[in-house]
C-alpha positions in Angstrom: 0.0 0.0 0.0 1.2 3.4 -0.8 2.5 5.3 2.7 0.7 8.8 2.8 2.5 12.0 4.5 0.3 12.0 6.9 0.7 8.4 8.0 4.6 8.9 7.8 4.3 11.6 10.5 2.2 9.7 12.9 4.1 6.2 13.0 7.4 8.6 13.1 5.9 10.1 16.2 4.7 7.2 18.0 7.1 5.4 17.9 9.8 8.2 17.6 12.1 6.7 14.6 12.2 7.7 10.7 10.3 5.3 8.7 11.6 3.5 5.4 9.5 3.0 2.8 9.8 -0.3 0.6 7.7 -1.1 -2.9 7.5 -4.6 -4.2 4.8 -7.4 -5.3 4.8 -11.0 -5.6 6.2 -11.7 -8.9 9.5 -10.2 -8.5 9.8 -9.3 -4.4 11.4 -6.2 -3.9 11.1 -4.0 -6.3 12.3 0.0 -4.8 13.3 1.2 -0.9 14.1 4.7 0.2 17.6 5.3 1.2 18.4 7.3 4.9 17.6 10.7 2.6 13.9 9.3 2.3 14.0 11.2 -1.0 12.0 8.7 -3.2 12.7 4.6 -3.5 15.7 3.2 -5.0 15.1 0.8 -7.3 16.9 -2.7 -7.0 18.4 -2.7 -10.3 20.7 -5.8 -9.2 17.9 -7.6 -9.1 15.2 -6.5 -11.8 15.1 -3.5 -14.6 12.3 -1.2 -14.2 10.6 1.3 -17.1 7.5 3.6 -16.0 5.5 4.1 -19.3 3.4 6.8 -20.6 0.6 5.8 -23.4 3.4 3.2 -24.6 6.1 5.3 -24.1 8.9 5.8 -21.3 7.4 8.5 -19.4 9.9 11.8 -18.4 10.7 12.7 -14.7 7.8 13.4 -12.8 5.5 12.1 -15.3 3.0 9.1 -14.2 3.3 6.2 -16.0 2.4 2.2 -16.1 5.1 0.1 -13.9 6.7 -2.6 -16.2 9.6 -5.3 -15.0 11.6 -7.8 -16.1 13.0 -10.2 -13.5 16.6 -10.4 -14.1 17.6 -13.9 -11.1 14.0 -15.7 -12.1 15.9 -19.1 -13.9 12.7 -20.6 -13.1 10.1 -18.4 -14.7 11.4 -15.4 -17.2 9.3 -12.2 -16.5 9.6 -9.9 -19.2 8.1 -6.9 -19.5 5.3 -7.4 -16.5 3.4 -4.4 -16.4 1.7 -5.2 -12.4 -0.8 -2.6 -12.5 0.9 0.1 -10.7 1.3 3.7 -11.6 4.7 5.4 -10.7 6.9 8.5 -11.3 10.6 8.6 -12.0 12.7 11.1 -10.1 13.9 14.3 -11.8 16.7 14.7 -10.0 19.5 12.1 -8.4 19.9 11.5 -4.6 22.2 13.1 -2.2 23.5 9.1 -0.9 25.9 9.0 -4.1 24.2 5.5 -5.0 23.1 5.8 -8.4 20.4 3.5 -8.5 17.2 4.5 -10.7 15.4 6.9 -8.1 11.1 6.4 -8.0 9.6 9.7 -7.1 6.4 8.6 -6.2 4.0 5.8 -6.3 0.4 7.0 -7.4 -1.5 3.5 -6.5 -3.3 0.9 -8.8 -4.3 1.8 -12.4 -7.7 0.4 -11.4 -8.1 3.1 -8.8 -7.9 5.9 -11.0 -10.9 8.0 -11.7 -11.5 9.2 -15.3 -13.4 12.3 -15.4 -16.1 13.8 -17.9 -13.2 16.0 -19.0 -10.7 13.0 -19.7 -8.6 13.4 -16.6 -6.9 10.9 -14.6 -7.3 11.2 -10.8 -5.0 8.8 -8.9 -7.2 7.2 -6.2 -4.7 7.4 -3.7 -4.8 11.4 -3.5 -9.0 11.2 -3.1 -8.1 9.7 0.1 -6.4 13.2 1.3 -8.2 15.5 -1.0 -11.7 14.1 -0.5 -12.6 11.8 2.0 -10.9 13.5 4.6 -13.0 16.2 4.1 -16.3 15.0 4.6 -17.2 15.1 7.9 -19.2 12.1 9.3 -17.2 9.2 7.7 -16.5 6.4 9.3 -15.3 4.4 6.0 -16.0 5.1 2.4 -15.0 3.8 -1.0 -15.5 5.2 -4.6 -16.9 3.1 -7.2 -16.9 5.0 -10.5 -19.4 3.2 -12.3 -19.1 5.6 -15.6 -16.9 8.7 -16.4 -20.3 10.8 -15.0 -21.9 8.2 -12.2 -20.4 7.6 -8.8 -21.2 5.1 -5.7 -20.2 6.1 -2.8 -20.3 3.4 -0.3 -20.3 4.6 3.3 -19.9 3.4 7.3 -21.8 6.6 8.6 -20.3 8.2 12.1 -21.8 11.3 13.6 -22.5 14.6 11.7 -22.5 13.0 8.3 -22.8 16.5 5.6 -24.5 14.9 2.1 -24.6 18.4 0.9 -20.5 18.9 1.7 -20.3 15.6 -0.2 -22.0 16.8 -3.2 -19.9 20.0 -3.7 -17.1 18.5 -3.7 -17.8 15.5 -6.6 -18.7 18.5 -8.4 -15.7 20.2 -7.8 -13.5 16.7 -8.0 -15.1 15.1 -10.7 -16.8 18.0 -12.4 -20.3 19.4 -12.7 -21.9 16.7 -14.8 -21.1 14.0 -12.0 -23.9 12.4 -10.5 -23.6 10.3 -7.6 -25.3 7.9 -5.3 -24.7 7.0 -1.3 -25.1 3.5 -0.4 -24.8 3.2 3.8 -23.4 0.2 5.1 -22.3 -1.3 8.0 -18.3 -2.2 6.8 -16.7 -2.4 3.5 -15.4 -5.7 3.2 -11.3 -6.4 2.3 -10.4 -7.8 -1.0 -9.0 -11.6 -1.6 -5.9 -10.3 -1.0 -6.4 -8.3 2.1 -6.2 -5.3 0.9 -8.5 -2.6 1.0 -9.3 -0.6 -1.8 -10.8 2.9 -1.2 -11.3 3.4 -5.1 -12.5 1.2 -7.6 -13.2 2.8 -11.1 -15.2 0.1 -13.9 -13.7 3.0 -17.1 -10.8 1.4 -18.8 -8.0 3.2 -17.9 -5.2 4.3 -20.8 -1.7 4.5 -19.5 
C-alpha cells in the first residue's frame, strides 16, 4: 500500500524513529526502498530492470506512468516486461547518498483506482483519500466506485455529523459538474481476496 504523508508523520511520532519505505509485489519481491535521505525509492536494479510508461512510451521525470519489470535472477520463470498494475513516477533529479540506482519519485496507487473524469482526466485514487474523504465530515469508512466517467457510488460506514450536501460540492468540484452520484450506507466495507482494502475502484478502462 502506498504510505501517505500523513501516515509517515504519525508512525514517526509514536514510535519516535524515521520510517523506510519499501515497494515490491509478488512476482518479482522487492522491487524500490528509500535510502536514509527518504527522497523517493531506489530501485533494485541488481535484481530486476524497471521502465515507467506513458501511453506506450517511457514517461519523463515526474511524469505518471504504467510500472513494467523484467526479472533479471528468475531461472525458473522469465518475467519480461510485467506491467503489475501500478502507476509510478521517475525522479527528476539524483539522490544526495551517491548510489546511483534508478530513483522512483512517487508511487500514485493501482491503475484500477484511478478516476476518469467527464473531461478525460486521470485522478490517482490514492490522493482522493487526502483530498476528499478527509474532508467529509461524518465518515467512518467510504469507498469510490466509478461506475461511468459521469456516475459515482459512494459506499459509506456513517459516524456522527454526516454532511451529504458537503459531499455533493465536492464530486462537483472533484469530478466536475456533470457527475452524478449515489450513497449507499453500510455497516463495513469488506477487504479484498488479497487483504487489501481498496478505497477506489473505477469500472472505465484506464489508458496509461
Amino acid at each position: 500500500m502506498v504510505l501517505h504523508d500523513w501516515q509517515r508523520r504519525v508512525i514517526e511520532e509514536v514510535f519516535a524513529c524515521r520510517v523506510t519505505n519499501r515497494y515490491g509485489c509478488e512476482e518479482v519481491s522487492l522491487i524500490a526502498g528509500e535510502c536514509e535521505h527518504h527522497r523517493g525509492l531506489h530501485v533494485n536494479a541488481d535484481g530486476l530492470y524497471a521502465e515507467v510508461l506513458a501511453n506506450g512510451r517511457p514517461a519523463q521525470p515526474g511524469e505518471a506512468g504504467a510500472v513494467v519489470v523484467t526479472d533479471l535472477v528468475n531461472r525458473a520463470m522469465p518475467i519480461l516486461r510485467y506491467k503489475i498494475g501500478d502507476v509510478a513516477a521517475w525522479s527528476p533529479s539524483r539522490c544526495p547518498c551517491g548510489r546511483g540506482l534508478p530513483v522512483l519519485e512517487r508511487l500514485d496507487g493501482r491503475e484500477s483506482d484511478y478516476i476518469t473524469t467527464a473531461a478525460g482526466e486521470l485522478i490517482s485514487g490514492i490522493s482522493l483519500t487526502e483530498n476528499f474523504a478527509m474532508q467529509v465530515p461524518g465518515v467512518a469508512q467510504m469507498q469510490i466506485v466509478q461506475e461511468t466517467r459521469t456516475r459515482f457510488v459512494f459506499r459509506i460506514v456513517r459516524a456522527e455529523r454526516f454532511d451529504e450536501r458537503l459531499l455533493a460540492r465536492l464530486v462537483s468540484e472533484r469530478f466536475g459538474p456533470t457527475a452524478e452520484f449515489e450513497v449507499e450506507f453500510v455497516d463495513a466495507i469488506p477487504q479484498e481476496p488479497s487483504g487489501k482494502y481498496r478505497f477506489c475502484i473505477s469500472r472505465v478502462p484506464v489508458t496509461m
